[in-house]
C-alpha positions as a Markdown table, in Angstrom:
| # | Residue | x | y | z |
|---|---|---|---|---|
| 1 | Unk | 95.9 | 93.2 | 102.4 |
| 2 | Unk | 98.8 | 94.1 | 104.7 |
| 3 | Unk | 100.7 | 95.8 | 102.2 |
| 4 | Unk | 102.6 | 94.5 | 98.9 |
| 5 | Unk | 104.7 | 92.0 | 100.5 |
| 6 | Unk | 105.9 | 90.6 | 97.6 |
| 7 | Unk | 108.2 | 93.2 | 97.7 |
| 8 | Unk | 109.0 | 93.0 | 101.3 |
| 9 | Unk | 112.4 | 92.1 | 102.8 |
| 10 | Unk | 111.8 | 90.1 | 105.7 |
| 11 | Unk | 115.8 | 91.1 | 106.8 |
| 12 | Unk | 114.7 | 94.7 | 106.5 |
| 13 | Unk | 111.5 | 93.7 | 108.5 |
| 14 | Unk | 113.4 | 91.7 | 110.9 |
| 15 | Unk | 116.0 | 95.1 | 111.5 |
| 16 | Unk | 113.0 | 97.9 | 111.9 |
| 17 | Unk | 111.4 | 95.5 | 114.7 |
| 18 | Unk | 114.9 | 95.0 | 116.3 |
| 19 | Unk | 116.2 | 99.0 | 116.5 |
| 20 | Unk | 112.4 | 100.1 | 117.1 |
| 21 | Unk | 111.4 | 97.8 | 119.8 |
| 22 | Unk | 113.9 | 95.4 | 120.4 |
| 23 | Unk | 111.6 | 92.3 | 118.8 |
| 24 | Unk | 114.4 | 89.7 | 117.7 |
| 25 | Unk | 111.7 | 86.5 | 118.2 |
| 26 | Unk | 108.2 | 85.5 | 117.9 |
| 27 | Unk | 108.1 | 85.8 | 122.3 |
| 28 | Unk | 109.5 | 89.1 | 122.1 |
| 29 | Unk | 107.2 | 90.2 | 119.4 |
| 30 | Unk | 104.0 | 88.6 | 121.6 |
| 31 | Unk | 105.7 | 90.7 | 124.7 |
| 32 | Unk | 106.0 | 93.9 | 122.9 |
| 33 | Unk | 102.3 | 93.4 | 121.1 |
| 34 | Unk | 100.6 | 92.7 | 124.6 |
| 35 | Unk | 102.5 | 95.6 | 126.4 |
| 36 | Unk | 100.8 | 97.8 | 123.7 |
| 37 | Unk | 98.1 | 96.7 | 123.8 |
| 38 | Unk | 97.3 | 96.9 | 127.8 |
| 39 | Unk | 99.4 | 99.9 | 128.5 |
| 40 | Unk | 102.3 | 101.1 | 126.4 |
| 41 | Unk | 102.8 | 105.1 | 126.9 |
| 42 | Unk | 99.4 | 105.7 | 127.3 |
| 43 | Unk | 99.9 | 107.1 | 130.8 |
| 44 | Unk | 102.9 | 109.3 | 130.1 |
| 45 | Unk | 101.2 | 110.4 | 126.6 |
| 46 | Unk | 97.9 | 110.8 | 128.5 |
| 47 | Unk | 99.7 | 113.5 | 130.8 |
| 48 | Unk | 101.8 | 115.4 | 127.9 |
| 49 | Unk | 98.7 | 115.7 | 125.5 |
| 50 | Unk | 95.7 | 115.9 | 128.2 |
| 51 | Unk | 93.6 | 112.2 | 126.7 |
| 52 | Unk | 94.8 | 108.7 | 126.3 |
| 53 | Unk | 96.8 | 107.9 | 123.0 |
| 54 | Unk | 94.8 | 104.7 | 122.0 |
| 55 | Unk | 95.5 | 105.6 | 117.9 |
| 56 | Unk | 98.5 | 106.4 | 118.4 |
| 57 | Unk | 99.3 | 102.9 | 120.6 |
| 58 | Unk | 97.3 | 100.6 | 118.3 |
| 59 | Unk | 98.2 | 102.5 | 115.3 |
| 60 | Unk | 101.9 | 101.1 | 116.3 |
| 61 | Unk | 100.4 | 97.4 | 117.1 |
| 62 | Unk | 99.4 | 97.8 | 113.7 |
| 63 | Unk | 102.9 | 98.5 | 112.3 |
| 64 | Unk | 104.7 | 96.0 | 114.6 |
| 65 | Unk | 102.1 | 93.4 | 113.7 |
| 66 | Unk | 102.8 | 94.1 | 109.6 |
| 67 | Unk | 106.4 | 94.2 | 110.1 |
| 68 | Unk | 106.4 | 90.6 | 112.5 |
| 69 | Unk | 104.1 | 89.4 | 109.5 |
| 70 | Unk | 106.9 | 90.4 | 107.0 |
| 71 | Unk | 109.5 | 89.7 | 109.2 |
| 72 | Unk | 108.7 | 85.7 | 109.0 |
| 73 | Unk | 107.7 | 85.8 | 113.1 |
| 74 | Unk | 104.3 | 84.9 | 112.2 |
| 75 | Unk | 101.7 | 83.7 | 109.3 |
| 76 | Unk | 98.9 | 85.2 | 107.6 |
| 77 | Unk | 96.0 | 83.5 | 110.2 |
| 78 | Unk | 98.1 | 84.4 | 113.5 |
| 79 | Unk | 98.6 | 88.3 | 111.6 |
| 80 | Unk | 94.6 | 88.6 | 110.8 |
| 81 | Unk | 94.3 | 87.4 | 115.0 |
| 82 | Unk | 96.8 | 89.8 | 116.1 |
| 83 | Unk | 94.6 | 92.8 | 114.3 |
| 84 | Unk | 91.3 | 91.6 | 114.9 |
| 85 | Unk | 92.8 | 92.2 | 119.0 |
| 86 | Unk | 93.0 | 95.7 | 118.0 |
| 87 | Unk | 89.7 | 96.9 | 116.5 |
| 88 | Unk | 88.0 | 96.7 | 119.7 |
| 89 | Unk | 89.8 | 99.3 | 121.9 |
| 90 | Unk | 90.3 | 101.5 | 118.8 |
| 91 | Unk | 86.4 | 101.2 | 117.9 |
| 92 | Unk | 85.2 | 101.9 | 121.5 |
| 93 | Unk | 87.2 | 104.8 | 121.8 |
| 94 | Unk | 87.1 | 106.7 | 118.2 |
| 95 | Unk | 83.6 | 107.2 | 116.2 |
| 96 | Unk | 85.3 | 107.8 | 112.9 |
| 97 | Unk | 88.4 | 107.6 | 111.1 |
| 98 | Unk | 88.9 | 111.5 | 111.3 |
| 99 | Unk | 88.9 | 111.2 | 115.0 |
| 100 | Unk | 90.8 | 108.0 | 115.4 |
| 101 | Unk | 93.4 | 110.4 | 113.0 |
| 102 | Unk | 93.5 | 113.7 | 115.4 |
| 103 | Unk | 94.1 | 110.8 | 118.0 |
| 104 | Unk | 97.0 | 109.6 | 116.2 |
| 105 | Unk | 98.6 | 112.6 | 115.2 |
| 106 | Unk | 98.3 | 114.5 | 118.3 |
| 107 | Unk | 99.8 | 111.6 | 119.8 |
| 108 | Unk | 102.4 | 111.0 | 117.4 |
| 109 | Unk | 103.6 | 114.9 | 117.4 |
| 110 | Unk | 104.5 | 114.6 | 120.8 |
| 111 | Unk | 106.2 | 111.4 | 120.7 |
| 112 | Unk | 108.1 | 113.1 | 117.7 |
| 113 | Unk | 108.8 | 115.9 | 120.1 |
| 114 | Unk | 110.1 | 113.8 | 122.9 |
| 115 | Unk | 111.8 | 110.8 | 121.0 |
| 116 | Unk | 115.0 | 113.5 | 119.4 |
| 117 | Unk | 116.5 | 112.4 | 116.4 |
| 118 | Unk | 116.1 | 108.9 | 116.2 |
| 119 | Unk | 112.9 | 108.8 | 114.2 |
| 120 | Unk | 113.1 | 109.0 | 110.5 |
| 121 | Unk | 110.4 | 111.6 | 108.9 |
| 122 | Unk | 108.5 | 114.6 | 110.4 |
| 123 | Unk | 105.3 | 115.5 | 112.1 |
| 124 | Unk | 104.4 | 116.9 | 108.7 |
| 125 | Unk | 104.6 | 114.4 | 106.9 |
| 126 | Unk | 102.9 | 112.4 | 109.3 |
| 127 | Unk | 99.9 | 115.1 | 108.7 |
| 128 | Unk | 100.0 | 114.7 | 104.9 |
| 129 | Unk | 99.8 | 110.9 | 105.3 |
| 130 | Unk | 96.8 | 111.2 | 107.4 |
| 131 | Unk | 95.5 | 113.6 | 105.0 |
| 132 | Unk | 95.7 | 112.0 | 102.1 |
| 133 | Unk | 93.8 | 108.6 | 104.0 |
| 134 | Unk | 90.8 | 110.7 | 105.0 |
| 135 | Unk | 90.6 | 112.5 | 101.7 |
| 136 | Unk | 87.4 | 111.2 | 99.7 |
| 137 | Unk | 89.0 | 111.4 | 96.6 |
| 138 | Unk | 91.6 | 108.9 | 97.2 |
| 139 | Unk | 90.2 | 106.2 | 96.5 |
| 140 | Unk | 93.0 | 104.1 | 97.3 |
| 141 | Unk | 92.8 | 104.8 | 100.7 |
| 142 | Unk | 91.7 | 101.8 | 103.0 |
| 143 | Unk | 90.2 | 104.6 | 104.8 |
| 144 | Unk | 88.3 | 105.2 | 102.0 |
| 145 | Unk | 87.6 | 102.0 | 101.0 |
| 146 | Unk | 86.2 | 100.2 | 104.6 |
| 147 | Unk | 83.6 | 102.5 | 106.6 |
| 148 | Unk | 84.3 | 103.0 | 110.2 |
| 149 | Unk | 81.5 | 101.4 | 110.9 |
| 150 | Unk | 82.6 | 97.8 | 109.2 |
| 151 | Unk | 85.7 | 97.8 | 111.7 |
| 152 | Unk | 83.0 | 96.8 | 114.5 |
| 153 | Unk | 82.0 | 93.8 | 112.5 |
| 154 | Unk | 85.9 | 92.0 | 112.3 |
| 155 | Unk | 83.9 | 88.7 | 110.9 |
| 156 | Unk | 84.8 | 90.0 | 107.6 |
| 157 | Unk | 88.6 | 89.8 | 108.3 |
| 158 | Unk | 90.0 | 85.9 | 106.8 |
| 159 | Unk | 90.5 | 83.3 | 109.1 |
């Protein structure tokens, strides 16, 4: 359940990895994955917001991972290997989704700050994104849908 890929261009993947983070193959995509993973702007961030940015460095694992996935650089098994690398660093450092979001908003508001006008969107809508996920009565919401709790137990994710 990455997302309804059967409506997603793989050139339009394939563009967003190469103008975000300059991924144009599946070595460059393992690079970039592993850099954000281990270190990414943690420091820096960590120094502009006072804490670590763990959701806000995963939370863009995440996106590169979907976008490789669409993109063609890798299959469905490799993509559900690539995540399940993520759940333990984000699951150690959050307790819930709400605080894994402050993380990830705080974090992304400064890179917004800091990145000029390169980014498409806004902090705010950022915020009502994050909003909507945690809000109980959206039931569509993954956040919704899978405790926080279940994200310590990645046996459930396919093979």
């Amino acid at each position: 359940m990455f997302y309804p890929l059967k409506r997603v261009n793989p050139t339009n993947c394939r563009v967003s990895l190469q103008q975000s983070c300059d991924i144009t193959s599946p070595e460059s995509l393992h690079s970039t994955l592993h850099w954000l993973s281990s270190e990414g702007h943690r420091r820096q961030m960590a120094s502009a917001i006072g804490h670590p940015t763990v959701a806000w460095g995963f939370g863009r694992y995440i996106t590169v991972t979907r976008l490789a996935f669409g993109a063609g650089f890798i299959g469905e098994a490799g993509t559900w290997q690539l995540l399940a690398n993520a759940v333990a660093p984000v699951a150690q450092t959050y307790s819930s989704w709400q605080a894994f979001a402050r993380g990830f908003v705080t974090a992304r508001g400064s890179w917004m700050r800091n990145a000029g006008n390169e980014w498409s969107g806004s902090h705010e809508e950022t915020v009502q994104v994050v909003h909507r996920l945690l809000d109980p009565t959206y039931s569509s919401s993954l956040w919704q849908q899978v405790p926080w709790e279940a994200i310590h137990h990645s046996g459930h994710m396919p093979a």
